[in-house]
KEKE-72141 format. One line per 2 residues: number of its first residue (from 1); their letters; for each residue z, y, x of N, C-alpha, C, O. Coordinates in nm, 3 decimals. Layout:
// residues N
NUM) A) Z,Y,X,Z,Y,X,Z,Y,X,Z,Y,X; ...;
***
This chain:
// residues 121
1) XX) 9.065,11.176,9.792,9.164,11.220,9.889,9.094,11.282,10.009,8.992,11.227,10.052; 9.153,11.416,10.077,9.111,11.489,10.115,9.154,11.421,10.329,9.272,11.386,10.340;
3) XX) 9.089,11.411,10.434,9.160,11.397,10.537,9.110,11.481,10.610,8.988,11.496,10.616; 9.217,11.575,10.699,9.167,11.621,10.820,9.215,11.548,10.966,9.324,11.497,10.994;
5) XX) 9.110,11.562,11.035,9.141,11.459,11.131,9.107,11.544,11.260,8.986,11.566,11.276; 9.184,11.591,11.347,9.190,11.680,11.457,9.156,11.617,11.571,9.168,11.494,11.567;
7) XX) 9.117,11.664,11.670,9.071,11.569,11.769,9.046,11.701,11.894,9.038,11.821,11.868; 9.037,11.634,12.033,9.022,11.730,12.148,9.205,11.836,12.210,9.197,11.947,12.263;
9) XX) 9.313,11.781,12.189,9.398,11.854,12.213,9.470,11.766,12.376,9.476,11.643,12.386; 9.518,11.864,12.486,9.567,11.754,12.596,9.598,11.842,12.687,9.632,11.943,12.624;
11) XX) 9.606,11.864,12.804,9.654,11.911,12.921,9.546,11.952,12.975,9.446,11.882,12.986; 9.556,12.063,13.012,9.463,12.158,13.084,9.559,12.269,13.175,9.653,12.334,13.128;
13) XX) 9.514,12.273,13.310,9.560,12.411,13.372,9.528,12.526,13.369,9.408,12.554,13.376; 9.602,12.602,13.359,9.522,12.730,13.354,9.400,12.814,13.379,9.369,12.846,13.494;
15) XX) 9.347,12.843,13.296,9.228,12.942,13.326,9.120,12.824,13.293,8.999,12.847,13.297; 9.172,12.696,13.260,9.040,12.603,13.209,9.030,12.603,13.081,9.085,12.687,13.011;
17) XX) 8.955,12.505,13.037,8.908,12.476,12.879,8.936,12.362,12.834,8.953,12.261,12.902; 8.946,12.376,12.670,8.940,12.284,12.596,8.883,12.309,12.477,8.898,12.423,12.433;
19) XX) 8.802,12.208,12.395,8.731,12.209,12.312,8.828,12.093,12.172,8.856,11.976,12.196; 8.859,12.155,12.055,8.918,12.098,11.944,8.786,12.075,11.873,8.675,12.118,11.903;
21) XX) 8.834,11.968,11.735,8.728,11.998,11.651,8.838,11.922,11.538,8.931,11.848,11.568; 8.797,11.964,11.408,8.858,11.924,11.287,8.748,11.883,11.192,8.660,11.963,11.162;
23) XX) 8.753,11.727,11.131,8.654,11.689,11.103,8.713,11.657,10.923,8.823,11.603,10.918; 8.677,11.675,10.847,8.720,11.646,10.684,8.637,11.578,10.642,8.520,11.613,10.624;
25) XX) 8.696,11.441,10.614,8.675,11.345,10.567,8.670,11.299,10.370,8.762,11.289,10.289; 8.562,11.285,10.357,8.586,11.253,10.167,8.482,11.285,10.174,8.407,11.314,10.267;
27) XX) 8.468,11.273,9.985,8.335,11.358,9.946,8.336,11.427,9.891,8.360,11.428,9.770; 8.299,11.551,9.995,8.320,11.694,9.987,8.222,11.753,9.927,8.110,11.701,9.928;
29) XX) 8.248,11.877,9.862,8.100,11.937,9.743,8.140,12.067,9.852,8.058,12.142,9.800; 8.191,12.139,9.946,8.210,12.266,9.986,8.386,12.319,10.033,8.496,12.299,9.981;
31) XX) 8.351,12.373,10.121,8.478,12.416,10.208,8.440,12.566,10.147,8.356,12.586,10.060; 8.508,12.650,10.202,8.529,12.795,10.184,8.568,12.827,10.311,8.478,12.840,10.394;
33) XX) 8.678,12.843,10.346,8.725,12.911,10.479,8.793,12.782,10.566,8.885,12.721,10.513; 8.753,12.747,10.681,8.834,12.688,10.802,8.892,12.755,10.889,8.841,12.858,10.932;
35) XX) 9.013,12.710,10.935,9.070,12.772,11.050,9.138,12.704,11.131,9.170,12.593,11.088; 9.180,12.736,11.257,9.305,12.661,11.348,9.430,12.798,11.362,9.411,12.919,11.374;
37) XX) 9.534,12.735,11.355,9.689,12.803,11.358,9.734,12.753,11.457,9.698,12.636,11.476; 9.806,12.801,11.536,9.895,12.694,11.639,10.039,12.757,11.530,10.058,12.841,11.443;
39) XX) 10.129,12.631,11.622,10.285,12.655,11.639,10.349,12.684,11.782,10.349,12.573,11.836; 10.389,12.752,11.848,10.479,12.711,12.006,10.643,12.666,11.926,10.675,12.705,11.814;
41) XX) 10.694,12.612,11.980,10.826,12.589,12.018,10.912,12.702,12.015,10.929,12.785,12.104; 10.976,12.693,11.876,11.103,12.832,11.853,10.994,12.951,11.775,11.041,13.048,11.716;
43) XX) 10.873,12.932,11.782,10.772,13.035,11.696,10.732,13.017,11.588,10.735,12.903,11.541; 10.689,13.110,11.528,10.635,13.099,11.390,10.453,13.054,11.378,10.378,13.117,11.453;
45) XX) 10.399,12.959,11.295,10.265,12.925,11.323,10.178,13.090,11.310,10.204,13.177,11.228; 10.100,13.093,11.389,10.023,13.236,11.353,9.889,13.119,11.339,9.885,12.997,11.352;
47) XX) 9.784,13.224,11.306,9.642,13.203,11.274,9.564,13.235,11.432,9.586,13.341,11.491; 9.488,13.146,11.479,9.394,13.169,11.599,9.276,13.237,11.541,9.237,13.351,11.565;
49) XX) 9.224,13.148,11.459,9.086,13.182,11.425,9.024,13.077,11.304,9.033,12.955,11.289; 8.949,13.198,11.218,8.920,13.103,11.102,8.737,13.171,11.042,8.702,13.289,11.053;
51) XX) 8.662,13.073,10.991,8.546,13.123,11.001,8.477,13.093,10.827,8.489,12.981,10.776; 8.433,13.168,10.777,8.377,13.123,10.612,8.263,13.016,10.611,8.194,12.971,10.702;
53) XX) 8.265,13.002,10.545,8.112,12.909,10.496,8.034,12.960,10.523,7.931,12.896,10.543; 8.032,13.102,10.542,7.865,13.170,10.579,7.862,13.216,10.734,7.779,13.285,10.792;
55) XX) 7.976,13.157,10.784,7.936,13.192,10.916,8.032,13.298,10.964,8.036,13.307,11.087; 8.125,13.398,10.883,8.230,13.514,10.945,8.324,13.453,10.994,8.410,13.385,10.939;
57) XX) 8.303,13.490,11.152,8.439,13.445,11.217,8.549,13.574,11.245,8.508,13.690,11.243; 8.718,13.539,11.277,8.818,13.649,11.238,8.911,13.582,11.331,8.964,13.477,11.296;
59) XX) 8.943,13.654,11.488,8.955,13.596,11.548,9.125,13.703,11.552,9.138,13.814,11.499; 9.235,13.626,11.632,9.375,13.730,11.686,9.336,13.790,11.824,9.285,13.769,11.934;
61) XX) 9.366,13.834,11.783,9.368,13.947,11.926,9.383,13.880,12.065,9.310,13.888,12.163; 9.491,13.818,12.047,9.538,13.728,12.165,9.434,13.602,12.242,9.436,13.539,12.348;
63) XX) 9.335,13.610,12.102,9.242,13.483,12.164,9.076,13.547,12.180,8.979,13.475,12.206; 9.068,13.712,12.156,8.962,13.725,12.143,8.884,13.738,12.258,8.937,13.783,12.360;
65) XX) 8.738,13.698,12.258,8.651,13.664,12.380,8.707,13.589,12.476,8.659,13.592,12.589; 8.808,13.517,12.447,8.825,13.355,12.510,8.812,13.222,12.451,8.794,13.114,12.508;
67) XX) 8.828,13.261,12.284,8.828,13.125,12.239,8.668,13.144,12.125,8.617,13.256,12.127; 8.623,13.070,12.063,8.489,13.063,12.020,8.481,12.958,11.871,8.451,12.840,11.885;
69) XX) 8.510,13.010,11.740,8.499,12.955,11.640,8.403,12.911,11.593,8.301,12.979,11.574; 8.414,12.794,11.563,8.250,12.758,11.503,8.232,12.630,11.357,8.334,12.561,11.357;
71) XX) 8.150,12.595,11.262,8.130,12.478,11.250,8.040,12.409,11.136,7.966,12.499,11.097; 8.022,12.333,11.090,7.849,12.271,11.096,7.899,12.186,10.961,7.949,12.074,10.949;
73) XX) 7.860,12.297,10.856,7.886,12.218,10.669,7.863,12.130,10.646,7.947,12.066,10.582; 7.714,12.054,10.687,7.687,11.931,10.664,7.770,11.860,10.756,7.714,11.751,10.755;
75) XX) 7.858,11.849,10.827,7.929,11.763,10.875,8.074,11.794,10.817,8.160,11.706,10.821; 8.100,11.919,10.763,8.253,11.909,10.729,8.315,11.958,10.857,8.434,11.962,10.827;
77) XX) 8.306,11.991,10.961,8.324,12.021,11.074,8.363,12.128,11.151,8.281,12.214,11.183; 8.477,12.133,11.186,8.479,12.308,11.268,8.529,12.263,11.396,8.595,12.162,11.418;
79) XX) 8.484,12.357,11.485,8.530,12.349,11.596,8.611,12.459,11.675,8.632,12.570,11.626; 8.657,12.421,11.803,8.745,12.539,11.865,8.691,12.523,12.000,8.708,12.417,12.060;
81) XX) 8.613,12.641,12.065,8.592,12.602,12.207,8.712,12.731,12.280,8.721,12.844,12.234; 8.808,12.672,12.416,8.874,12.740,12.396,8.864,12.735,12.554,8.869,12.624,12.606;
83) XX) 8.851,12.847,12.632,8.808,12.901,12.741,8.937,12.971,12.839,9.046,12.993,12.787; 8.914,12.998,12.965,8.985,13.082,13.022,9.161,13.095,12.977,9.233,13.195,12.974;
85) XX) 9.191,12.943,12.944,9.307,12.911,12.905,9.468,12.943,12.970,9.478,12.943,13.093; 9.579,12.968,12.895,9.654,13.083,12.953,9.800,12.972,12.922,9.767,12.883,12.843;
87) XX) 9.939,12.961,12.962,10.002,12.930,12.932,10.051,12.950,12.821,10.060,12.860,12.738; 10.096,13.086,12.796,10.084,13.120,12.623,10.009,13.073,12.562,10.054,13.091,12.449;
89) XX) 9.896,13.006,12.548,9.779,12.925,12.419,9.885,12.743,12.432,9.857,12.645,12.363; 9.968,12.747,12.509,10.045,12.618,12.504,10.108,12.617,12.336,10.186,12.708,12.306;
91) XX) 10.074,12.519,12.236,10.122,12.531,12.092,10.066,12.378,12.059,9.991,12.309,12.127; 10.137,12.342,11.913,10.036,12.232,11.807,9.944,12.319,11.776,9.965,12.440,11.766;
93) XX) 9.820,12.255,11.756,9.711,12.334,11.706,9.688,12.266,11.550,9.681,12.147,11.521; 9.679,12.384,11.464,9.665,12.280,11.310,9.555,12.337,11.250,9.534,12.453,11.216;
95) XX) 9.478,12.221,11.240,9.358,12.253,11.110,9.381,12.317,10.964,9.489,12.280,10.918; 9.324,12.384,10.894,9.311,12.480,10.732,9.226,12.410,10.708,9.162,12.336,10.783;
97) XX) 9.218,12.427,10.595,9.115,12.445,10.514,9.093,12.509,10.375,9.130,12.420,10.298; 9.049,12.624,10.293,9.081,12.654,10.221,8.956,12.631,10.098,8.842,12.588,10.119;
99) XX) 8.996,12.660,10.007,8.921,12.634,9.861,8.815,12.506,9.865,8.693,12.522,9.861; 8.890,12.357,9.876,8.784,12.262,9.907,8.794,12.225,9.805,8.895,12.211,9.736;
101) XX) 8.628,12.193,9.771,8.613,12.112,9.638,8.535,11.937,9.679,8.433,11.924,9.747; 8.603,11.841,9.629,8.604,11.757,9.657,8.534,11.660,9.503,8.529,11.712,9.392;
103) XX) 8.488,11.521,9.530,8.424,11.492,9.381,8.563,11.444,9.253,8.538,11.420,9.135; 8.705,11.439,9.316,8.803,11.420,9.234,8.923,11.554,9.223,9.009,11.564,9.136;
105) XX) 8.898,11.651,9.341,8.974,11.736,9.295,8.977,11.863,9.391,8.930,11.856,9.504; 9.025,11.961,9.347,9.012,12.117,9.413,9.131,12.136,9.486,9.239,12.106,9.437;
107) XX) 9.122,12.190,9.613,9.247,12.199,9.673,9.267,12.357,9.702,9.171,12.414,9.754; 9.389,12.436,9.671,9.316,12.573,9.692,9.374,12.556,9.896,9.335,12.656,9.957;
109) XX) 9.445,12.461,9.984,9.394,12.478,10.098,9.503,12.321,10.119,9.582,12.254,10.051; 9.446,12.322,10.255,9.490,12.149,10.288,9.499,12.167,10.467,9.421,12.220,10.547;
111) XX) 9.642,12.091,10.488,9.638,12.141,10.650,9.643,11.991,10.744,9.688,11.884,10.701; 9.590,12.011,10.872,9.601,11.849,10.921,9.711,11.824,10.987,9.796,11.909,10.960;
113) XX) 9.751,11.738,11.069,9.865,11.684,11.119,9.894,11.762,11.253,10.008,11.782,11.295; 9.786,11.802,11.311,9.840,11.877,11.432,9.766,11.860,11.609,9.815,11.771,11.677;
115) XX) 9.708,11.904,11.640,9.694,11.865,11.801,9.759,11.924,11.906,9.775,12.045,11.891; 9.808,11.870,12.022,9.875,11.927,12.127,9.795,11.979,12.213,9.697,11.916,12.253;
117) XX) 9.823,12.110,12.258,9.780,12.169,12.386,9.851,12.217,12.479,9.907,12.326,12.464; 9.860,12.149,12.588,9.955,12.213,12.701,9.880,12.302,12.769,9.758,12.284,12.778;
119) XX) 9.959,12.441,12.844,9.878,12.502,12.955,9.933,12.463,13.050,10.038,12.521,13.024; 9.956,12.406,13.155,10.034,12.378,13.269,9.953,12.330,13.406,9.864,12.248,13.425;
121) X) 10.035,12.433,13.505,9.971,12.340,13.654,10.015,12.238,13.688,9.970,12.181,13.787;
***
């Protein structure tokens, strides 16, 4: 069984930072693609940013050269460093994961429960 476990989501004012990270838990043989999606309230989830196994990160427009994709295979690990923070980045933030192979089974993608980010003064 596959877990993602999100961590780093909370209240920040504007124009500050916050740092997510999504950590996958099991025993994992290989990820393929990670990403974070938010949701806002009354919106549809879009994609922030998602990065391959080899390192290509693919960022929205809306977050580019503020937010910073990253994350570290031998740990299972991605992160979100997220900078110069705006009221619009206010959403759930949800972990991806796509094509994980695991030692009992293949997932073609698996999503986590969710972190909160407020922008507010």
């Amino acid at each position: 069984q596959v877990q993602l476990v999100e961590s780093g989501g909370g209240l920040v004012q504007p124009g500050g930072s916050l740092s997510l990270s999504c950590a996958a838990s099991g025993i994992i043989f290989s990820i393929d693609v990670m990403g974070w999606y938010r949701q806002a309230p009354g919106k549809q989830r879009e994609l922030v940013a998602s990065i391959t196994s080899s390192g290509v990160a693919n960022y929205a427009d809306s977050v580019k050269g503020r937010f910073t994709i990253s994350r570290d295979n031998a740990k299972n690990t991605m992160y979100l460093r997220m900078n110069r923070l705006e009221p619009e980045d206010t959403a759930v933030y949800y972990c991806k994961v796509e094509g994980i192979v695991t030692l009992t089974t293949t997932l073609n993608q698996h999503w986590g429960q969710g972190t909160q980010v407020t922008v507010s003064s």
